[in-house]
SEGUPA-490406 format. One record per residue (C-alpha): x, y, z; residue in one letter. Coordinates in Angstrom, 1 decimal, always signed. Layout:
% residues N
{r {X, Y, Z}, 'a'}
...
% end
This chain:
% residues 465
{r {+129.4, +70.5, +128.1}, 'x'}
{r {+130.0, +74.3, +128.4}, 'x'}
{r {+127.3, +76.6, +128.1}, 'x'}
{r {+129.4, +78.3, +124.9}, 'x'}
{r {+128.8, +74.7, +123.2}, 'x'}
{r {+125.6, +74.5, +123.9}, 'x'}
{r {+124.7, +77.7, +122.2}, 'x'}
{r {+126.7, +76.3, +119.3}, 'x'}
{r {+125.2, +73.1, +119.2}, 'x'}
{r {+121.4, +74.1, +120.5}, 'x'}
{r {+119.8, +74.0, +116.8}, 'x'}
{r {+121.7, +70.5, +115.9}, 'x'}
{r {+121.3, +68.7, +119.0}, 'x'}
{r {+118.0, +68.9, +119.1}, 'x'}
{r {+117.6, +66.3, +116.8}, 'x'}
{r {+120.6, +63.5, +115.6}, 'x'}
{r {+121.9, +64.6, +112.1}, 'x'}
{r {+121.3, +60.8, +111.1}, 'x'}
{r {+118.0, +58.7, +111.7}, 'x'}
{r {+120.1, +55.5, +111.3}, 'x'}
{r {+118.5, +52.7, +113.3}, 'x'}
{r {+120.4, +51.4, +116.2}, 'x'}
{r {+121.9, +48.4, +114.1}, 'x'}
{r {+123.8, +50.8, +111.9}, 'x'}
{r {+124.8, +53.3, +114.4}, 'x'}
{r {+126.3, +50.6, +116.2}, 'x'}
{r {+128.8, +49.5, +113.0}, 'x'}
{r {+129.4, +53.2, +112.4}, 'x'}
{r {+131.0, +53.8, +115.9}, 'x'}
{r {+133.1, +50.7, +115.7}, 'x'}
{r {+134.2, +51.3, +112.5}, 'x'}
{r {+134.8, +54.8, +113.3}, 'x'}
{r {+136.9, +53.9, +115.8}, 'x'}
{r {+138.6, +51.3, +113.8}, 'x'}
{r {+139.7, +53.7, +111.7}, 'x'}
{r {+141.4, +55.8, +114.2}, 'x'}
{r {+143.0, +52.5, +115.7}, 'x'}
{r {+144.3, +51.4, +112.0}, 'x'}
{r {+146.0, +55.4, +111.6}, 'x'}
{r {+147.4, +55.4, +114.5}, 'x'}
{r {+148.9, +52.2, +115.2}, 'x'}
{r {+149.4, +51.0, +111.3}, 'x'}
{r {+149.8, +54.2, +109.7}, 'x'}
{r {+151.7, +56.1, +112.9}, 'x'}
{r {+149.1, +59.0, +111.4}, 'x'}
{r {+149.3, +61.7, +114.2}, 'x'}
{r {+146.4, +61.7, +116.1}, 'x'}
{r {+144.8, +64.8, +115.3}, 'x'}
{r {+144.5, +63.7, +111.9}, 'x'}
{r {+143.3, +60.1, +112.9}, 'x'}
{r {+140.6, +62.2, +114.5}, 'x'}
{r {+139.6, +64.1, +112.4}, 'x'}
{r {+139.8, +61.6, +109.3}, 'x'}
{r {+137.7, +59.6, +111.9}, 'x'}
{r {+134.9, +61.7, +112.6}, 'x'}
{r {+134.2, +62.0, +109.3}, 'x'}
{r {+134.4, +58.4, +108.3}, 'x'}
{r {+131.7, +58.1, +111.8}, 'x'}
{r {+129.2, +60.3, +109.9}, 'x'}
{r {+129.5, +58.4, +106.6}, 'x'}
{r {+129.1, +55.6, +107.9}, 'x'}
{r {+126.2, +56.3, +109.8}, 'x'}
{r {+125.0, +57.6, +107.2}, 'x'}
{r {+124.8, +61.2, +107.6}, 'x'}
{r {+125.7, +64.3, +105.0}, 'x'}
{r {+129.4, +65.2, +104.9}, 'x'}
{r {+128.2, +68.7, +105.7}, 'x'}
{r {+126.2, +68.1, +108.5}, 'x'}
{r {+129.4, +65.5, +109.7}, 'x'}
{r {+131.8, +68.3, +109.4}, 'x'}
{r {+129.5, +70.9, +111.0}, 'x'}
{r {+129.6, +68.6, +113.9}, 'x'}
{r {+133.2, +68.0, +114.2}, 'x'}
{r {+134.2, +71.7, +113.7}, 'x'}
{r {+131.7, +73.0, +116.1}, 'x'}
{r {+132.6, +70.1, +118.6}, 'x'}
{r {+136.1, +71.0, +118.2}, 'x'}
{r {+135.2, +74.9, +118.4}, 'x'}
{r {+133.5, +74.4, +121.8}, 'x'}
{r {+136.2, +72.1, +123.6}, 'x'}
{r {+139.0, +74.1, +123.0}, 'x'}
{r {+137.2, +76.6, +124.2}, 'x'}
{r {+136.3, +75.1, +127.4}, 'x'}
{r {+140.0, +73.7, +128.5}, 'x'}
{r {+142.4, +75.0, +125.9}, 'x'}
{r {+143.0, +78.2, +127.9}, 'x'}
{r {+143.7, +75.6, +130.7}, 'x'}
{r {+146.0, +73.5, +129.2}, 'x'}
{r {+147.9, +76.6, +128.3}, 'x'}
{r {+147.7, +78.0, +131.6}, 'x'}
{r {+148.8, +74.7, +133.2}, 'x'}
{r {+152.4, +74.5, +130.5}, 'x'}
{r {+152.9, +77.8, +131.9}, 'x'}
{r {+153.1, +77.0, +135.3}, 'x'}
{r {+154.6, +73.7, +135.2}, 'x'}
{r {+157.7, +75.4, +132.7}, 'x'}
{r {+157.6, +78.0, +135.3}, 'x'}
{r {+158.1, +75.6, +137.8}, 'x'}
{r {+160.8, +73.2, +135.5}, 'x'}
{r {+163.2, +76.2, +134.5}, 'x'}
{r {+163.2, +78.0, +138.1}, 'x'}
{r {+164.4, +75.2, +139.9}, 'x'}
{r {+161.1, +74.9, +141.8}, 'x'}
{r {+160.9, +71.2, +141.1}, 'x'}
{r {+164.5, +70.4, +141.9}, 'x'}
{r {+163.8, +72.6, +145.2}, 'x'}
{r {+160.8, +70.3, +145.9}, 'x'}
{r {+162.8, +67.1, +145.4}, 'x'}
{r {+166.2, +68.4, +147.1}, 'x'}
{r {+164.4, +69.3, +150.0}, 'x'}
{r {+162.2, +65.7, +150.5}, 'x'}
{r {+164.7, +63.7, +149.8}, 'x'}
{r {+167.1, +65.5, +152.4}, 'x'}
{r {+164.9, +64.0, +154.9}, 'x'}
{r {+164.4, +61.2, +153.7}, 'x'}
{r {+166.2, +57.5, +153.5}, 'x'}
{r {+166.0, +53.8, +153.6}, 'x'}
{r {+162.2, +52.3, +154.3}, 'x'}
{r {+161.0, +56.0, +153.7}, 'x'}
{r {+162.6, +56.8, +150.2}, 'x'}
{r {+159.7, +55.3, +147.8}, 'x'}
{r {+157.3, +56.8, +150.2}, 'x'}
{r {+159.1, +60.3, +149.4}, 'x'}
{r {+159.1, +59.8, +145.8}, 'x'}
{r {+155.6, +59.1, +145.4}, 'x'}
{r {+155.3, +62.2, +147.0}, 'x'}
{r {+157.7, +64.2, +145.3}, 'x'}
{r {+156.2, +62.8, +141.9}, 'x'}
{r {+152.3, +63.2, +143.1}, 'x'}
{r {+153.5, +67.1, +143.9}, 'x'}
{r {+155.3, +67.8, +140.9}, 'x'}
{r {+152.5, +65.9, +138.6}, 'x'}
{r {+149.4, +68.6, +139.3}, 'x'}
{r {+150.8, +70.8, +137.0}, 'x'}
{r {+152.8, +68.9, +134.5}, 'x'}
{r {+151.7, +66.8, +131.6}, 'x'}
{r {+152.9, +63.5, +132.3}, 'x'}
{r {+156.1, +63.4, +129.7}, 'x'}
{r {+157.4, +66.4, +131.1}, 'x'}
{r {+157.0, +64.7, +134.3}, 'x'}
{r {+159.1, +62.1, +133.4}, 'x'}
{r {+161.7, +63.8, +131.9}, 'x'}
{r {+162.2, +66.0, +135.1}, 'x'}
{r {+161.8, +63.5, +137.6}, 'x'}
{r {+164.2, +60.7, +135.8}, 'x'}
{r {+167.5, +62.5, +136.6}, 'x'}
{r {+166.3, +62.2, +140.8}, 'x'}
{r {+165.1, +59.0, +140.4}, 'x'}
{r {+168.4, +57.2, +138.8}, 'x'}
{r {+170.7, +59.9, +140.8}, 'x'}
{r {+168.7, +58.1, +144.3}, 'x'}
{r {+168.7, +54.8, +143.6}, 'x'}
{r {+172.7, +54.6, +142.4}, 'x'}
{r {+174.1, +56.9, +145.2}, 'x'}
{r {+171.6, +55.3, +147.8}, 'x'}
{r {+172.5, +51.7, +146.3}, 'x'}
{r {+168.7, +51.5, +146.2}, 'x'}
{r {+167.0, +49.2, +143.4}, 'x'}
{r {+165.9, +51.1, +140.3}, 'x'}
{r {+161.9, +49.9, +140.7}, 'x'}
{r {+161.6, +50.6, +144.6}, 'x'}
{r {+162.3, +54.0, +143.3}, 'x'}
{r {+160.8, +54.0, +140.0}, 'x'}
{r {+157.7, +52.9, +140.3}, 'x'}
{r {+156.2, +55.2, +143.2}, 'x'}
{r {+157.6, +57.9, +140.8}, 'x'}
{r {+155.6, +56.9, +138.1}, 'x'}
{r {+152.7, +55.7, +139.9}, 'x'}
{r {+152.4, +59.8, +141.4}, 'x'}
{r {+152.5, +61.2, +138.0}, 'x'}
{r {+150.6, +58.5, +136.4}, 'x'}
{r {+147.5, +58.9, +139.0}, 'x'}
{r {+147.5, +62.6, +138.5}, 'x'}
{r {+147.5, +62.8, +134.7}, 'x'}
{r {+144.8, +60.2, +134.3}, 'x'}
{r {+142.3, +61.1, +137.6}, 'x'}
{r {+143.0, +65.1, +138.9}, 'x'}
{r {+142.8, +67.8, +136.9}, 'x'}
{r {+143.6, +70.5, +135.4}, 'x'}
{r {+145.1, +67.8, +133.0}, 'x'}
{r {+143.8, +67.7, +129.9}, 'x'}
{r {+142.2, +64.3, +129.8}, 'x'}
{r {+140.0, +64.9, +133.1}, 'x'}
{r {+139.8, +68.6, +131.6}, 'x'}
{r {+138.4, +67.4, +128.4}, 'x'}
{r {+135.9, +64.7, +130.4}, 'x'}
{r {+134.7, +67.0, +132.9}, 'x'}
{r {+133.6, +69.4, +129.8}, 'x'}
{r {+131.9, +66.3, +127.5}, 'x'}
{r {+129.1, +64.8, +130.4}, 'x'}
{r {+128.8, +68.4, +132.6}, 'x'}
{r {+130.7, +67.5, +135.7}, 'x'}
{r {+131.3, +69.9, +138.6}, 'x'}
{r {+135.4, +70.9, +138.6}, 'x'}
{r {+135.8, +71.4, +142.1}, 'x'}
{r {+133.8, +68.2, +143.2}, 'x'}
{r {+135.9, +66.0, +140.8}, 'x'}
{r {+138.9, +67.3, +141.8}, 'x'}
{r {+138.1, +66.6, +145.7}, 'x'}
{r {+136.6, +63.1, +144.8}, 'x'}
{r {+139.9, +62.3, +142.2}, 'x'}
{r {+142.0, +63.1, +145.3}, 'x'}
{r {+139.7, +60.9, +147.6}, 'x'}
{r {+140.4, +58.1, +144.9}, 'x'}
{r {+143.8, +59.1, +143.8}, 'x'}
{r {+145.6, +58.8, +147.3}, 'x'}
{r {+144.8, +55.0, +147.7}, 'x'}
{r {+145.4, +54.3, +144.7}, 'x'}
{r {+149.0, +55.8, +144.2}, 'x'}
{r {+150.0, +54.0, +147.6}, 'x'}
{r {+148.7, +50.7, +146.6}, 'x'}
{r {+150.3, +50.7, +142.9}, 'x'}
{r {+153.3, +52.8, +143.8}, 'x'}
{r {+155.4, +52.2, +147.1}, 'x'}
{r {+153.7, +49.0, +148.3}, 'x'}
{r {+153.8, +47.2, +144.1}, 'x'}
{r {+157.5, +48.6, +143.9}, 'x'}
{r {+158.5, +45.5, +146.6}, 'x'}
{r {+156.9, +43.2, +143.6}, 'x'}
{r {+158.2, +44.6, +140.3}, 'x'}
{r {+161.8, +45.1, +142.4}, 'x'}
{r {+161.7, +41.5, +142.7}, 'x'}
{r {+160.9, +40.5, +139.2}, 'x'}
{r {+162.8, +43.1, +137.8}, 'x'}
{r {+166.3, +43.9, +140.0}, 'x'}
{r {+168.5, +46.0, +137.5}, 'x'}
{r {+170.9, +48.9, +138.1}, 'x'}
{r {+170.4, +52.7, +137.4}, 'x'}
{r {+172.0, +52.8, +133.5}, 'x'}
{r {+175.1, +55.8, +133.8}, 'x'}
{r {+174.3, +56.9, +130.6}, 'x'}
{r {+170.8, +57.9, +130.7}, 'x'}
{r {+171.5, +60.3, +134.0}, 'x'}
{r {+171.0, +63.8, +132.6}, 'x'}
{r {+171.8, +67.3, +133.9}, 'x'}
{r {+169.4, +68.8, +135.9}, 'x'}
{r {+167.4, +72.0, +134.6}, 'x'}
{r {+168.4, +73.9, +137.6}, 'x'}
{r {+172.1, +73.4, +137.5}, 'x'}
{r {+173.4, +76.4, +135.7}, 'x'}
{r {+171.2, +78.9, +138.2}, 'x'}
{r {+172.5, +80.9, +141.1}, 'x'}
{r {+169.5, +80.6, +143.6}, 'x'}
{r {+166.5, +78.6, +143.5}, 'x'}
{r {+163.0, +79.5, +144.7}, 'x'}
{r {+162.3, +78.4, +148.4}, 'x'}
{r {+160.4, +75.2, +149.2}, 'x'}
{r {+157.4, +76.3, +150.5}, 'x'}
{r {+156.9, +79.8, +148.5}, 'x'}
{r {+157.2, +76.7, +145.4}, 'x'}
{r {+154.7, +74.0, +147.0}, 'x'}
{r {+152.9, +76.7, +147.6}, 'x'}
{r {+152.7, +78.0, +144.5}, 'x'}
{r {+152.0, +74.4, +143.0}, 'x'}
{r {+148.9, +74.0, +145.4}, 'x'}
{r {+147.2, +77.7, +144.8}, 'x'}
{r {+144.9, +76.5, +141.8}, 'x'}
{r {+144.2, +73.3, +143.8}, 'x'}
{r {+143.3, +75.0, +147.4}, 'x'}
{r {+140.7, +77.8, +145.5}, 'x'}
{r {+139.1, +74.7, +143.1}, 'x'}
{r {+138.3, +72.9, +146.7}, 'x'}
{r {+137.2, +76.0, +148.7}, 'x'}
{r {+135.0, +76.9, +145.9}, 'x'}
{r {+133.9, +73.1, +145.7}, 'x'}
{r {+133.3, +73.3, +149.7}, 'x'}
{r {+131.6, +76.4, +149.3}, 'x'}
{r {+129.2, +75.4, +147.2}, 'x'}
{r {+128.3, +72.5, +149.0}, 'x'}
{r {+128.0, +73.4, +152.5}, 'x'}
{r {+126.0, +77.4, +151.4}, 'x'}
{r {+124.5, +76.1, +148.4}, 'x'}
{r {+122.9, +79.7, +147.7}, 'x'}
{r {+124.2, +81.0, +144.8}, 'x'}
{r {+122.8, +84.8, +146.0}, 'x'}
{r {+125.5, +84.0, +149.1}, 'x'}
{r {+128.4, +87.0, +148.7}, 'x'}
{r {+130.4, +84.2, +149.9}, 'x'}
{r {+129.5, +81.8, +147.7}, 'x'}
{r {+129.8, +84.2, +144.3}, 'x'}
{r {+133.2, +85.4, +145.3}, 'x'}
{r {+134.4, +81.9, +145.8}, 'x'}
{r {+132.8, +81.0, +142.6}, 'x'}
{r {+135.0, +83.1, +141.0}, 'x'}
{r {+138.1, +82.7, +142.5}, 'x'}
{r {+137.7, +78.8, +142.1}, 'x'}
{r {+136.6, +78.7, +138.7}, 'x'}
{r {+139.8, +76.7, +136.7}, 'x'}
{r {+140.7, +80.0, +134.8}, 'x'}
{r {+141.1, +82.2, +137.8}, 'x'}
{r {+142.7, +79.6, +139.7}, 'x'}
{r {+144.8, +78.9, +137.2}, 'x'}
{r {+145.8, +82.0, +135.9}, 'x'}
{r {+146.3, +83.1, +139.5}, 'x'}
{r {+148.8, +80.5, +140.4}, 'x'}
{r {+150.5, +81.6, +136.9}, 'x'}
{r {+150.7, +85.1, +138.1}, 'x'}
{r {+151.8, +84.2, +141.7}, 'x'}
{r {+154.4, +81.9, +140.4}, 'x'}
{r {+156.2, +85.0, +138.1}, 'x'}
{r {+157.2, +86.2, +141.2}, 'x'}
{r {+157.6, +83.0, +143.8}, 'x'}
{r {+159.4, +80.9, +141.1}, 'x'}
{r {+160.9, +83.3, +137.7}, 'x'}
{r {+162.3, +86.5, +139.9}, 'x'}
{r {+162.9, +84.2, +143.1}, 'x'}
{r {+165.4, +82.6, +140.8}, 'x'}
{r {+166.9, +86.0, +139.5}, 'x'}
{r {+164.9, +85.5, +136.1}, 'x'}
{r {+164.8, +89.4, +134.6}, 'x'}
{r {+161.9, +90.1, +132.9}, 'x'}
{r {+162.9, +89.1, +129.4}, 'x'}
{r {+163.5, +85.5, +130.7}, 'x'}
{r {+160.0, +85.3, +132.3}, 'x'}
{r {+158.5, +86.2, +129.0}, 'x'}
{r {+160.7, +83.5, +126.7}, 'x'}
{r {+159.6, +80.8, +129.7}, 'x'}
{r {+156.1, +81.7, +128.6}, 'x'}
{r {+156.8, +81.9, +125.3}, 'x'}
{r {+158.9, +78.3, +125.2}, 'x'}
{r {+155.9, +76.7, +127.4}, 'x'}
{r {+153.1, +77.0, +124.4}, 'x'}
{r {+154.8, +75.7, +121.2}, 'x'}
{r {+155.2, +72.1, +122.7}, 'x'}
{r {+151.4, +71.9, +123.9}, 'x'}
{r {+150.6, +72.9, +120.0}, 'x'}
{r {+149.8, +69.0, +119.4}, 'x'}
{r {+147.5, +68.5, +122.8}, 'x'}
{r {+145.6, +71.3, +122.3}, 'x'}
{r {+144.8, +70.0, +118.8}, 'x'}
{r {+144.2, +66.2, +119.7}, 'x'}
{r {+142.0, +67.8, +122.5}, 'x'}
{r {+140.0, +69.6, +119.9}, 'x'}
{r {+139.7, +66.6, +117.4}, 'x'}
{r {+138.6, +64.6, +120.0}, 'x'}
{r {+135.9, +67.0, +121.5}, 'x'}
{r {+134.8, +66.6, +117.2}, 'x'}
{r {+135.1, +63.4, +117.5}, 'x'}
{r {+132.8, +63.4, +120.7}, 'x'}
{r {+130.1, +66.2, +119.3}, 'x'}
{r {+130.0, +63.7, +115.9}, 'x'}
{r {+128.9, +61.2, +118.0}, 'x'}
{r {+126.2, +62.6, +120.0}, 'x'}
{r {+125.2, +64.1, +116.9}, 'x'}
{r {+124.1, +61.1, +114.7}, 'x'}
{r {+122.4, +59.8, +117.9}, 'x'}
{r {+124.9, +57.2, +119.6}, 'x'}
{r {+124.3, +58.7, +123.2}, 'x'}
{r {+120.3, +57.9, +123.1}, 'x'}
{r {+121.7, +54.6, +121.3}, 'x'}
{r {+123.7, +53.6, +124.4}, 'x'}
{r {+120.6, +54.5, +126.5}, 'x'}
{r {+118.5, +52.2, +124.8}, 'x'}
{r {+120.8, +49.3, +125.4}, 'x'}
{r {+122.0, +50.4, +128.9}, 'x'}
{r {+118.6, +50.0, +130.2}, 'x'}
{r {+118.3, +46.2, +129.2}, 'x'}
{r {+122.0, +46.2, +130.8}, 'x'}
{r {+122.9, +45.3, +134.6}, 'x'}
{r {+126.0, +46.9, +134.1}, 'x'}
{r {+126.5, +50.0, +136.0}, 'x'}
{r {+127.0, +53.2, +134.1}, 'x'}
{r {+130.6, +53.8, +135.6}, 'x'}
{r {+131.6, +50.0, +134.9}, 'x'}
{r {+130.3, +50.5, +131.1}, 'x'}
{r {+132.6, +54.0, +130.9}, 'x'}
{r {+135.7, +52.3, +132.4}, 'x'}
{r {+134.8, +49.2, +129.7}, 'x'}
{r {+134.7, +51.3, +126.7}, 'x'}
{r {+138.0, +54.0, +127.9}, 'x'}
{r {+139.8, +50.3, +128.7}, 'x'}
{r {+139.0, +49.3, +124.9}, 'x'}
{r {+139.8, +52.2, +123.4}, 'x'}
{r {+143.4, +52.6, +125.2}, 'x'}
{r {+144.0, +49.1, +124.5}, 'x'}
{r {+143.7, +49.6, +121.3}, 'x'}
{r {+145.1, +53.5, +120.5}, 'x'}
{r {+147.4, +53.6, +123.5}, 'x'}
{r {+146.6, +56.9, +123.8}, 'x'}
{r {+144.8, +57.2, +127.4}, 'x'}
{r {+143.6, +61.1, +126.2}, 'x'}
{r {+142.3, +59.8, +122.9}, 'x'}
{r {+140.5, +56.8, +125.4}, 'x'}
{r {+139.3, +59.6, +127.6}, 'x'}
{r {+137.8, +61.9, +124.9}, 'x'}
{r {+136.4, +59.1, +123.0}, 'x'}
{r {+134.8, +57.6, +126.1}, 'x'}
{r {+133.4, +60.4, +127.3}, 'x'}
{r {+131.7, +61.2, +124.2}, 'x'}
{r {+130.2, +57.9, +123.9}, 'x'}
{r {+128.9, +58.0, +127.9}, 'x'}
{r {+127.8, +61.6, +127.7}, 'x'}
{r {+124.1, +61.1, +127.7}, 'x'}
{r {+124.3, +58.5, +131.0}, 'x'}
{r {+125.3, +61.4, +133.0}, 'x'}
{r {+121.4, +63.1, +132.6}, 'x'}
{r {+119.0, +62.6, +135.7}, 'x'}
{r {+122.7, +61.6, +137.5}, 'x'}
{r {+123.5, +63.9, +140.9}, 'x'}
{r {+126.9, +66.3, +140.9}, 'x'}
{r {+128.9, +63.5, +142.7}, 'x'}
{r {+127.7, +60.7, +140.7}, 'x'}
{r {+128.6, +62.2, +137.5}, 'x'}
{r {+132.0, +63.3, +139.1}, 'x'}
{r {+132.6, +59.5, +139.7}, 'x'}
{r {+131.3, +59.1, +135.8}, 'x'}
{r {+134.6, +61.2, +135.0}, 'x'}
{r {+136.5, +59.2, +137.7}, 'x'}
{r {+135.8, +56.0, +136.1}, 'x'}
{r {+136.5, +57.1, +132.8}, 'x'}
{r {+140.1, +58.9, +133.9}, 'x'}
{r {+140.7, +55.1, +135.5}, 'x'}
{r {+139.8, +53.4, +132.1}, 'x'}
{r {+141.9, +55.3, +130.3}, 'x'}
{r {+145.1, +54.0, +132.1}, 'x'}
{r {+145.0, +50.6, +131.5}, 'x'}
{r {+148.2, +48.3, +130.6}, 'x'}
{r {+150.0, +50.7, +128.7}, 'x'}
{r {+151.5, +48.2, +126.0}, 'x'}
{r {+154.0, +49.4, +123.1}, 'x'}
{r {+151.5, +51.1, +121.4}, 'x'}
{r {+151.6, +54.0, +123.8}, 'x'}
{r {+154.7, +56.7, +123.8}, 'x'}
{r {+154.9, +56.6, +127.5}, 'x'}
{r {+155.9, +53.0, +127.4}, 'x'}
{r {+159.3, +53.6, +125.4}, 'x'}
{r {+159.7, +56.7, +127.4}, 'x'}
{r {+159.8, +54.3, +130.5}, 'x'}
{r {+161.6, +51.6, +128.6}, 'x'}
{r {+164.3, +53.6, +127.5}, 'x'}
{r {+165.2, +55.8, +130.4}, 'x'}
{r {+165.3, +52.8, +133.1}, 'x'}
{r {+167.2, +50.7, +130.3}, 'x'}
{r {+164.5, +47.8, +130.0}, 'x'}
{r {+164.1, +45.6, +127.4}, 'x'}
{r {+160.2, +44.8, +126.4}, 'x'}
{r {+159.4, +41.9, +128.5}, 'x'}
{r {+160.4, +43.8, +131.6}, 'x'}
{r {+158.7, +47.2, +131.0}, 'x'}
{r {+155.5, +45.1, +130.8}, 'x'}
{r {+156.4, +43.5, +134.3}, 'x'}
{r {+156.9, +47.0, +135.8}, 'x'}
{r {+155.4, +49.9, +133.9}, 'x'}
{r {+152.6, +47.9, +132.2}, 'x'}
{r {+151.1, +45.8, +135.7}, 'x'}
{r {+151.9, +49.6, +137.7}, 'x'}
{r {+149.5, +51.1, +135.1}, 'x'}
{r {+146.6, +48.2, +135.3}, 'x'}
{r {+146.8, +48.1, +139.5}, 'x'}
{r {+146.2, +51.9, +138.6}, 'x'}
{r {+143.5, +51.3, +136.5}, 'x'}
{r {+141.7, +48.4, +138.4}, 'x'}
{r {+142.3, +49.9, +142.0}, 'x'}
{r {+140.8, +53.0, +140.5}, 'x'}
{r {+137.3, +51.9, +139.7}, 'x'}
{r {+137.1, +50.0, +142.6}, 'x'}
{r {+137.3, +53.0, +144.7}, 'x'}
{r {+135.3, +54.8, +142.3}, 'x'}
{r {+132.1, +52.1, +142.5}, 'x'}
{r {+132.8, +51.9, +146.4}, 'x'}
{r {+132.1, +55.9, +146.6}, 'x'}
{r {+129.2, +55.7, +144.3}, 'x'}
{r {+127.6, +53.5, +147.3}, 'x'}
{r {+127.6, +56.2, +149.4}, 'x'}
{r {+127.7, +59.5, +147.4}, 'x'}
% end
């Protein structure tokens, strides 16, 4: 949690706003969370109000006073958008930066110009994994389906050998690396280290995307062989421009907030002195909203007036990149209430009591509870926030990697079998004209190997870290 929610919170967390026994506080959470299930998926409520209604319906039920409830929620809300709205915007600036330039297109032209036959899905998990740091996962999609359909008709390619290891890259890096707003939001809720994260979600992420992207796409092309559909190949964003930015000023640019994240993370580890000139510099220059805000500020220039953007374009790119993260932001906060509501009415210090008696490990119990909640919502943010709320308090008297794994697991959890309660599975559906029965084949499996490969690297770290 940030130090701002902390000061926020210091006078209520001190002591839960409920002294419900354990019993109780146990029916509260899963009716809680059975309300935001029933909004979503019955009611198609949007999720920031299923939150919110939520919350509140958590503190009844556990028996708590609306006021102190809503306290809770608002100033859990308060603190997380505090902590990684900035960074959400930051990051929709970039990646529309990076959409309307050309840069992406650049990226993709340029790999796939030297690249064919057995090396093509290998290239698009690439591509995808590239493009993915700093895009939310539907914008992703959207940019990347054009390339994928446009490869697999002209190369005579089938539609999964390409496919998957496209959505396997930007699956792997919405759900484990940030700054995407799941991970974000996780790292914020148990007090994990950015920069060590970030290096251990790559450690993780790598294996992960090459097992469930290139080397699953042989599987699901056999169980699912199907042309590119004609009539879902859109234009490409870049079409109408005169010049593009150059390939390596764009991965360049892409990589900035990455690079100073992991110095700073390397820094810290191998000085450790936090009176080191070294050492403060890079902890400013690595923190998310330098890094991030750098990259943005690099990328004006390397992406918007490389591509002869004048400087009333730049500022409508900006301008266009906020509205659309409107609805994150405010899921983000929700959940972040959501989260404070339950560490407020005691659930954390609940879930200790019962851990101990458990031989499950910690970063089993958090993938468990983010696969039951995106089972059930769909959402994997909402199963990430929710999570991390409820496995906050397992993170004290845990070291800086361990509780970077803690997120790790969580980000895994979140990403199980996508099923068609979850937007990105109609998104798939539709674009690579399946019907049901083969999106679960394909899109669903590629999201569980995700999931399941994930913790297993995550528990195999936590032996040695």
């Amino acid at each position: 949690m940030t130090s701002l929610s902390v000061e926020i919170l210091a006078a209520d967390a001190a002591e839960p706003i409920t002294s419900a026994g354990n019993a109780q506080l146990g029916i509260a959470v899963l009716a809680g969370i059975a309300v935001i299930v029933l909004l979503i998926t019955k009611f198609k409520l949007h999720a920031f109000l299923a939150l919110t209604i939520g919350s509140l319906a958590l503190g009844a039920f556990a028996g708590a006073p609306l006021g102190d409830a809503i306290k809770s929620f608002t100033a859990g809300l308060g603190s997380t958008v505090a902590g990684v709205g900035v960074l959400i915007a930051l990051g929709a600036i970039l990646g529309k930066l990076l959409a309307d330039s050309g840069g992406a297109d650049q990226i993709v032209d340029t790999i796939l110009a030297r690249a064919s036959g057995r090396v093509m899905p290998w290239a698009m998990v690439l591509i995808a994994s590239v493009i993915g740091l700093p895009l939310f996962f539907e914008v992703g999609i959207v940019l990347l389906i054009p390339v994928v359909l446009l490869v697999a008709k002209r190369g005579n390619y089938s539609l999964m050998r390409i496919g998957i290891p496209a959505l396997a890259g930007l699956s792997v890096m919405h759900g484990l690396i940030p700054p995407h707003p799941g991970p974000l939001v996780a790292i914020d809720a148990v007090g994990a280290n950015l920069g060590i994260t970030l290096a251990l979600g790559l450690v993780v992420a790598i294996p992960t995307v090459i097992i469930a992207g290139p080397l699953f796409a042989r599987w699901a092309a056999r169980w699912v062989d199907i042309p590119a559909p004609d009539n879902m190949i859109p234009a490409r964003p870049s079409e109408d421009l005169q010049k593009r930015p150059g390939f390596g000023a764009t991965v360049a640019t892409v990589l900035l907030p990455v690079v100073l994240m992991l110095v700073k993370a390397l820094v810290d580890i191998v000085v450790d002195d936090p009176s080191n000139g070294v050492q403060k510099v890079t902890d400013v220059i690595g923190s998310p909203l330098i890094a991030l805000l750098a990259a943005v500020l690099v990328g004006l220039f390397t992406l918007g007036r490389a591509a002869g953007f004048t400087k009333e374009r730049l500022s409508s790119t900006v301008e266009k990149s906020l509205a659309p993260i409107a609805g994150v932001l405010m899921i983000v906060g929700a959940g972040g209430g959501f989260k404070q509501t339950l560490i407020d009415i005691g659930v954390g210090q609940m879930i200790l009591d019962f851990s101990k008696n458990w031989s499950i490990p910690a970063l089993l119990l958090a993938w468990l509870i983010a696969v039951a909640i995106r089972l059930a919502t769909g959402s994997a943010t909402v199963a990430t926030i929710s999570a991390a709320g409820l496995v906050a308090p397992l993170a004290e008297g845990m070291s800086t990697g361990e509780v970077s794994l803690l997120v790790l697991a969580i980000g895994a959890g979140s990403l199980f079998f996508s099923h068609v309660n979850d937007a990105g599975f109609w998104l798939v559906k539709e674009y690579f004209g399946m019907d049901v029965g083969q999106t679960i084949k394909t899109w669903s499996v590629m999201e569980t190997i995700i999931s399941v490969v994930g913790i297993v690297f995550v528990l195999l770290l936590s032996l040695v870290i």
